[in-house]
OpenMM code with the backbone's topology and positions (N, CA, C; nanometers):
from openmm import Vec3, app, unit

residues = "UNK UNK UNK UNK UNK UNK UNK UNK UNK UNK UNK UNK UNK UNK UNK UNK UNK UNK UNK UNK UNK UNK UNK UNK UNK UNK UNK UNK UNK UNK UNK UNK UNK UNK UNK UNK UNK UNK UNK UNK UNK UNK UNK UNK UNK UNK UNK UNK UNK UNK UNK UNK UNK UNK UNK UNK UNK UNK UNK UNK UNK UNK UNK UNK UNK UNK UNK UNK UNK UNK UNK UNK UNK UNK UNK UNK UNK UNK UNK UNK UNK UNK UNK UNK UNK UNK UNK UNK UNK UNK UNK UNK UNK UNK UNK UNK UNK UNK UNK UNK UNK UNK UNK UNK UNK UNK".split()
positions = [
    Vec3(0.0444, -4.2294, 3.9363),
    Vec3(-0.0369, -4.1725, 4.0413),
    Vec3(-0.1564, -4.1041, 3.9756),
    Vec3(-0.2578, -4.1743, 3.9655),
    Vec3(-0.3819, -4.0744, 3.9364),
    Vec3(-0.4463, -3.9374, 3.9980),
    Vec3(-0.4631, -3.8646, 3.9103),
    Vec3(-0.5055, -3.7248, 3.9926),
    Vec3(-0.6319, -3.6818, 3.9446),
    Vec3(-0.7354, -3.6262, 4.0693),
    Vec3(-0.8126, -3.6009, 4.0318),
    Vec3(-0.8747, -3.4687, 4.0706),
    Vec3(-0.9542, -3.4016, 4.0201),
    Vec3(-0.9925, -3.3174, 4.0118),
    Vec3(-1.1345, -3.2674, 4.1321),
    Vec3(-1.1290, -3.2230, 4.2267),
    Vec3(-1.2299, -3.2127, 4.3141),
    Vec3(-1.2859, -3.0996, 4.3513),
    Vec3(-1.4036, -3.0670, 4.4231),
    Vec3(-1.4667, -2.9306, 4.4161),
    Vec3(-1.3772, -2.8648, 4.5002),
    Vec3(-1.4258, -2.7148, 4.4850),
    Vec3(-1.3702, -2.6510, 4.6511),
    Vec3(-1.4104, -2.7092, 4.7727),
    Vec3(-1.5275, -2.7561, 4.7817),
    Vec3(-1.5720, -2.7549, 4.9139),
    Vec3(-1.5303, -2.9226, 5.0017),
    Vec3(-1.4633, -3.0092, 4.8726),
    Vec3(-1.3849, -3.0881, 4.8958),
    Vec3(-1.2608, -3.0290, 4.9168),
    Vec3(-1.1991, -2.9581, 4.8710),
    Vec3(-1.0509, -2.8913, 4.9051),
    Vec3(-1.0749, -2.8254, 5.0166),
    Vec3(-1.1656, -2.7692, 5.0871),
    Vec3(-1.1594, -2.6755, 5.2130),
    Vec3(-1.1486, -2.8560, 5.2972),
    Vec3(-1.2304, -2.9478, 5.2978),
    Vec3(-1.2687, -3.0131, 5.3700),
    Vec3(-1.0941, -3.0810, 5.4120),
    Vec3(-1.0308, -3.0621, 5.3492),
    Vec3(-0.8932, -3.1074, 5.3918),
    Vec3(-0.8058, -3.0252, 5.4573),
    Vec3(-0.8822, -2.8891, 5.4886),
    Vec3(-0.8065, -2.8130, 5.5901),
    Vec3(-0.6867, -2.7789, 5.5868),
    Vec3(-0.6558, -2.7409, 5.4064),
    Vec3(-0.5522, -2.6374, 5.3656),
    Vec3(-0.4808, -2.5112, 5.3902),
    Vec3(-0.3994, -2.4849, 5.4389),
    Vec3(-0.3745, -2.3227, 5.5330),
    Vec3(-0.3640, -2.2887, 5.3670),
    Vec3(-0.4382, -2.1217, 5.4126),
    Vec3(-0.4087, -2.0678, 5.2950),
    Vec3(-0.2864, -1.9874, 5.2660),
    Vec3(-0.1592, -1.9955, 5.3631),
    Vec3(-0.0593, -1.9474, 5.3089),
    Vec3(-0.0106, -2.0862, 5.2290),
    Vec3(-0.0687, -2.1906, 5.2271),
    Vec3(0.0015, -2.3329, 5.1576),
    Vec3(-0.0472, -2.3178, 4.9753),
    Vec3(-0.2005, -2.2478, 4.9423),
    Vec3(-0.2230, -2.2302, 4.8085),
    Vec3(-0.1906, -2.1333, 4.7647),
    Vec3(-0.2248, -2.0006, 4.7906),
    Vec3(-0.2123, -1.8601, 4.7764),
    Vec3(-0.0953, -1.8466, 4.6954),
    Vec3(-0.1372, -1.7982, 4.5527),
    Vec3(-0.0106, -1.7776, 4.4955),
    Vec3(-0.0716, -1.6325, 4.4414),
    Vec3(-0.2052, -1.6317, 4.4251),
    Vec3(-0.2630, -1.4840, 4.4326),
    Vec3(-0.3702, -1.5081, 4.5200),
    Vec3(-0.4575, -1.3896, 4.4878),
    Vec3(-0.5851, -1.4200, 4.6059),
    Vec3(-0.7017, -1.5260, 4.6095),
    Vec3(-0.7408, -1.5908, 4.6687),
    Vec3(-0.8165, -1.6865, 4.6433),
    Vec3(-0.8908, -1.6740, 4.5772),
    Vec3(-0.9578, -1.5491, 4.5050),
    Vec3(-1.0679, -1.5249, 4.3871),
    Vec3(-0.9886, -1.5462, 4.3057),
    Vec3(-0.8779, -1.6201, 4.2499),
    Vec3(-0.7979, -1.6263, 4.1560),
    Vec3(-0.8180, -1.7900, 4.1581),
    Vec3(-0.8410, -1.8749, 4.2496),
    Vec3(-0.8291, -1.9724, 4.2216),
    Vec3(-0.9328, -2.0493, 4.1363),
    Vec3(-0.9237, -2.1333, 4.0597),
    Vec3(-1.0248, -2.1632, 3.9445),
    Vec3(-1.0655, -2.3108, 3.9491),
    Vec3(-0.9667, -2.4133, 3.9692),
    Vec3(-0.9626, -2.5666, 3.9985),
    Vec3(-0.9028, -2.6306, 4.1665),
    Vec3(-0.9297, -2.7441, 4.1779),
    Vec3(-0.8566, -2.8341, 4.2967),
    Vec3(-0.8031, -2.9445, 4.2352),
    Vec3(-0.7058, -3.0298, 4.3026),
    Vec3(-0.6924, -3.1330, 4.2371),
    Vec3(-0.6361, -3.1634, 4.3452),
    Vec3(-0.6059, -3.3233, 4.3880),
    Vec3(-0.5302, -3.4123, 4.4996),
    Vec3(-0.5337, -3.5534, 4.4211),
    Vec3(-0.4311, -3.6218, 4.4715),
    Vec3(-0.3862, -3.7566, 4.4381),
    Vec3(-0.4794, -3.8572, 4.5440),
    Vec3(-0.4585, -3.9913, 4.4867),
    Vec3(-0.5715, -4.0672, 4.5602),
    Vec3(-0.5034, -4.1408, 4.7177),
    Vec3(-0.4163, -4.0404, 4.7693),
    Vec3(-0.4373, -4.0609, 4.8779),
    Vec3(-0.4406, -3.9120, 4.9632),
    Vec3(-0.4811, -3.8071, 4.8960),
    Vec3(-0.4373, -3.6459, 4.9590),
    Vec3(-0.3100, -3.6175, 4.9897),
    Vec3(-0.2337, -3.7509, 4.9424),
    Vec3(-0.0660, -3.6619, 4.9835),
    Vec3(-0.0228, -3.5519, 4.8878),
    Vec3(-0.0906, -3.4907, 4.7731),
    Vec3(-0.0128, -3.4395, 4.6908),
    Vec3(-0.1051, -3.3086, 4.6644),
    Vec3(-0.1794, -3.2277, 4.6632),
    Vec3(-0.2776, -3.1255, 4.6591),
    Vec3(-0.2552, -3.0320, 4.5198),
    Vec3(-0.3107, -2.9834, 4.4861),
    Vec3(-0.2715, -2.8600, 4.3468),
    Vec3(-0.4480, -2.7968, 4.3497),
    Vec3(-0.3671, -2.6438, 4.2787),
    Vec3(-0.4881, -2.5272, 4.2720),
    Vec3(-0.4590, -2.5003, 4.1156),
    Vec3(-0.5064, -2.4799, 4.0529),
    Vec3(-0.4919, -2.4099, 3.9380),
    Vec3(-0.5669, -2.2498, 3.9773),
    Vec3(-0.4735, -2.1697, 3.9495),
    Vec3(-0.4671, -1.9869, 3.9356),
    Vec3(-0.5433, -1.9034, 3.8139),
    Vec3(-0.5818, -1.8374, 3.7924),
    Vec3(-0.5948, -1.7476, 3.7012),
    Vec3(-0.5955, -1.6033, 3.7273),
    Vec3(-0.4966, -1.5136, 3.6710),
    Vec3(-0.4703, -1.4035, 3.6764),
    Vec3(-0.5949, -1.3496, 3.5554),
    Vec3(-0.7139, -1.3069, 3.5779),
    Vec3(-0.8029, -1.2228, 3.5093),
    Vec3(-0.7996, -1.1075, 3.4074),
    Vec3(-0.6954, -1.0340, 3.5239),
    Vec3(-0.6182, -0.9417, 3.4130),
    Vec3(-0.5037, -0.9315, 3.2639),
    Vec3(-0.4429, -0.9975, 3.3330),
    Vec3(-0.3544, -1.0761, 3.2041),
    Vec3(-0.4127, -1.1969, 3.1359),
    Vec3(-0.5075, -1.2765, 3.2181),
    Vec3(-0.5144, -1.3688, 3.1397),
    Vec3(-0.3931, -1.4935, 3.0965),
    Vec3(-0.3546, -1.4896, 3.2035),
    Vec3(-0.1952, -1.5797, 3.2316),
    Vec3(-0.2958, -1.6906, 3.3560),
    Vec3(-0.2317, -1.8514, 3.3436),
    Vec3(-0.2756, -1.9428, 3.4612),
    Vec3(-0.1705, -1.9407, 3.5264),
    Vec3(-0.1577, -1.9973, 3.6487),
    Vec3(-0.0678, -2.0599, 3.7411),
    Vec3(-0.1275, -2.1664, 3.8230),
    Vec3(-0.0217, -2.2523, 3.9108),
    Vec3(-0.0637, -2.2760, 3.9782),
    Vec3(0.0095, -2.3253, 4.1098),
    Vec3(0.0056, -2.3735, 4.2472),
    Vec3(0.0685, -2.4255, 4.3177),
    Vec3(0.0326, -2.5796, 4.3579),
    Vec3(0.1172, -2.6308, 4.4184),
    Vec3(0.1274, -2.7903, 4.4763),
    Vec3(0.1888, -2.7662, 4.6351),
    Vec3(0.0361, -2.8192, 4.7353),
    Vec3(0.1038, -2.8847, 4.8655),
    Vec3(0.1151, -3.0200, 4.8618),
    Vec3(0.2301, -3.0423, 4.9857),
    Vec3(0.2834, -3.1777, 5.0034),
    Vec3(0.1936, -3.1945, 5.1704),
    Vec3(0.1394, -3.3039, 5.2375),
    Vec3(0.1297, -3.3510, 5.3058),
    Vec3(0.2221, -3.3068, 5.4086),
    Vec3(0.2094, -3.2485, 5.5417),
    Vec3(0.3697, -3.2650, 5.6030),
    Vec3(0.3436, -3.3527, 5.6778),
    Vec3(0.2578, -3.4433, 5.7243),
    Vec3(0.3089, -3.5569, 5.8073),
    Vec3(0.2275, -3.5347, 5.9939),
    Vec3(0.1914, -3.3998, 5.9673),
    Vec3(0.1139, -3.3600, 6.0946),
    Vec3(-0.0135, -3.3329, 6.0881),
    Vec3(-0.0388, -3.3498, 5.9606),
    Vec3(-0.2393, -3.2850, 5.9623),
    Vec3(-0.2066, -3.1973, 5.8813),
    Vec3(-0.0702, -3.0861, 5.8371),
    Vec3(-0.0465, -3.0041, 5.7630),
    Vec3(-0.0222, -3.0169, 5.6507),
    Vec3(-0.0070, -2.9301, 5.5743),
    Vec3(0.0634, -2.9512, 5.3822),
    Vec3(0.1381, -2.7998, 5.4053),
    Vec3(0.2307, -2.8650, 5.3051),
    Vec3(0.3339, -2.7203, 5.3163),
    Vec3(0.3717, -2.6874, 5.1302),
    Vec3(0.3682, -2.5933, 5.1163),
    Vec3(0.3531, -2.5525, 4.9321),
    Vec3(0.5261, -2.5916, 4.8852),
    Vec3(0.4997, -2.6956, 4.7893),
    Vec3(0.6179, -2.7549, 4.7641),
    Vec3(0.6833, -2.6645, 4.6101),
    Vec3(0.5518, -2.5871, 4.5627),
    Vec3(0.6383, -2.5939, 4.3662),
    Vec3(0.4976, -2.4571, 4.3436),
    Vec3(0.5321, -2.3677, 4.2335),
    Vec3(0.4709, -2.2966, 4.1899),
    Vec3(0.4913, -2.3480, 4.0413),
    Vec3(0.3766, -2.2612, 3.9635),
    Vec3(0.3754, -2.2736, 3.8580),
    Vec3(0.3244, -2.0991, 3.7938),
    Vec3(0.3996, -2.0722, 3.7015),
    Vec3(0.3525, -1.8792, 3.6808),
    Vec3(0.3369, -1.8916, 3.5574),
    Vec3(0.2651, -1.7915, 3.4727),
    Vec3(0.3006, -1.7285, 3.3621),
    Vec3(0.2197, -1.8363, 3.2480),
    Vec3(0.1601, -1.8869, 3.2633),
    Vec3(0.1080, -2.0199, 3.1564),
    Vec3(0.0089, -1.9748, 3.0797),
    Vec3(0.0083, -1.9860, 2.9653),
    Vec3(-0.0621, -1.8941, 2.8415),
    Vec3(-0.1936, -1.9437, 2.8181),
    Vec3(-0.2443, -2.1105, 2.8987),
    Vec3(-0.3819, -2.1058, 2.8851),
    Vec3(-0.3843, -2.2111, 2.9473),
    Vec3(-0.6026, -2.2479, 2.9749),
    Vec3(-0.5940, -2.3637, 3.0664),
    Vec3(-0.5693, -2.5049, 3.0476),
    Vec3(-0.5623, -2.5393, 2.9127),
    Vec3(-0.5526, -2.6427, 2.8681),
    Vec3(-0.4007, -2.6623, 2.9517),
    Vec3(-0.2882, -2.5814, 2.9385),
    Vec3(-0.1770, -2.5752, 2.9124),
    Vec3(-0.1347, -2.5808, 3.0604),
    Vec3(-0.1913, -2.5239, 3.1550),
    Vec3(-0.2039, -2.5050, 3.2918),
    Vec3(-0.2452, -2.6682, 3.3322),
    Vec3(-0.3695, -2.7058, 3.3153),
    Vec3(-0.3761, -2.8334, 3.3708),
    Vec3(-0.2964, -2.9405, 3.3799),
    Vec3(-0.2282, -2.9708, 3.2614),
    Vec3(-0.1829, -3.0239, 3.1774),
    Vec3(-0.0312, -2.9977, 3.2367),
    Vec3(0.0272, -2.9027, 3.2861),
    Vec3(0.1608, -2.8949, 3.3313),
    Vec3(0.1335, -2.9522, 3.4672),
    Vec3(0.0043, -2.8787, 3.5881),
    Vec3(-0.0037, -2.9024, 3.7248),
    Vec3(0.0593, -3.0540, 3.7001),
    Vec3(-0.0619, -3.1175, 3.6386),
    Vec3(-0.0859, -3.2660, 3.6870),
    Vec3(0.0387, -3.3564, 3.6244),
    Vec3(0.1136, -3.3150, 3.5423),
    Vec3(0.3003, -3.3671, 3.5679),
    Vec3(0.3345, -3.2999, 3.6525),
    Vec3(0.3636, -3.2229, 3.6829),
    Vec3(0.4525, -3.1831, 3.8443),
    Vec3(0.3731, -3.2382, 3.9654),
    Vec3(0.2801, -3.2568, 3.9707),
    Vec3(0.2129, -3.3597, 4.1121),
    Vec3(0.1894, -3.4458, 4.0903),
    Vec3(0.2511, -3.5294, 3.9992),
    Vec3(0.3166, -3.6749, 3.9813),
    Vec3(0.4597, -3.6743, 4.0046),
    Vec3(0.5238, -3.5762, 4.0215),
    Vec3(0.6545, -3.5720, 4.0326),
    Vec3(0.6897, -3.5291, 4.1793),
    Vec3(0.5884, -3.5606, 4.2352),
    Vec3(0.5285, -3.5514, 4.4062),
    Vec3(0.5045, -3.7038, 4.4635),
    Vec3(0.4634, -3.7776, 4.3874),
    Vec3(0.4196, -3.8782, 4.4131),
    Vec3(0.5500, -4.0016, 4.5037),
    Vec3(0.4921, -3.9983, 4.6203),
    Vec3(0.6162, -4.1084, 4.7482),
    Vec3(0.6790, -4.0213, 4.7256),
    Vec3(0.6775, -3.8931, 4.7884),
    Vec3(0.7885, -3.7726, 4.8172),
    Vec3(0.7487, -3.8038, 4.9779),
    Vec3(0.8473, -3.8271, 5.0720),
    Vec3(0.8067, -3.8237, 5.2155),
    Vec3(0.7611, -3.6853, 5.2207),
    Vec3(0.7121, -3.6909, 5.3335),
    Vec3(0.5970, -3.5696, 5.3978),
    Vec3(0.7030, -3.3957, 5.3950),
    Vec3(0.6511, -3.2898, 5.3742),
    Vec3(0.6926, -3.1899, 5.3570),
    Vec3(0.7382, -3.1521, 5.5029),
    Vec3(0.9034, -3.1120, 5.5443),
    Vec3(0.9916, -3.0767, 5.6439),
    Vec3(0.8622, -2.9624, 5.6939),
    Vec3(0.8346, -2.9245, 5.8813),
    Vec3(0.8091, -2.7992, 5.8991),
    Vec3(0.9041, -2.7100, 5.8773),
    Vec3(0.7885, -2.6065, 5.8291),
    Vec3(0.9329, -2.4945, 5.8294),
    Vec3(0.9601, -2.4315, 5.9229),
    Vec3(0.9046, -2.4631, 6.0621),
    Vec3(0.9494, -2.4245, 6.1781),
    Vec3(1.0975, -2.4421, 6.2071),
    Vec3(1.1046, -2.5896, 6.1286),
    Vec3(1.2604, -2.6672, 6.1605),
    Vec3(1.3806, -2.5990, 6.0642),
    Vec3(1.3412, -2.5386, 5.9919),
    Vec3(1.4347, -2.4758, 5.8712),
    Vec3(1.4886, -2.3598, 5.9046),
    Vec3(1.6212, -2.3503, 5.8871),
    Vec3(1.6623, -2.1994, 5.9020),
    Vec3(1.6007, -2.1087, 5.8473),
    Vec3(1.6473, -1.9945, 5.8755),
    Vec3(1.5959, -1.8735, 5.7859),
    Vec3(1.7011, -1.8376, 5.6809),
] * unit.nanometer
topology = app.Topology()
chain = topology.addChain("A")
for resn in residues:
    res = topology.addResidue(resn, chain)
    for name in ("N", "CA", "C"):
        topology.addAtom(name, app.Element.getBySymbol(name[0]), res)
């Protein structure tokens, strides 16, 4: 599954809820990335203060939505950060569409 790397203003254009990226505040976010059909989404993070990356992965849910499937914390640099996202959102790749979590217990 090829992944590629796209601006923000391509990532807004897909109409991401931001409780789906948010793993800190959006001034934290640094990269976009989606697979070549938008089923698979990723942010790369940067914590400023520490100087630690992260990042998260939405899944498609199947309604117009994406629902945040996987975090990523604590990553000691960006090389190292990219480089992890983009194996774990290959490991997304023909995952059917993300359950609402309306439907999920609590």
């Amino acid at each position: 599954m090829p992944i590629f790397e796209i601006s923000k203003q391509q990532f807004d254009a897909l109409n991401v809820a931001e409780h789906c990226t948010s793993l800190w505040a959006s001034k934290h976010e640094k990269a976009w990335f989606r697979d070549d059909t938008s089923h698979v989404l990723g942010v790369l993070h940067i914590d400023q203060d520490l100087h630690r990356w992260g990042y998260s992965i939405c899944v498609h849910g199947g309604e117009g939505d994406y629902h945040r499937v996987a975090l990523g914390v604590d990553i000691p640099g960006e090389a190292l950060a990219r480089s992890v996202l983009a194996s774990a959102m290959v490991h997304f790749d023909g995952a059917p569409p993300a359950p609402d979590r309306a439907a999920c217990p609590a």
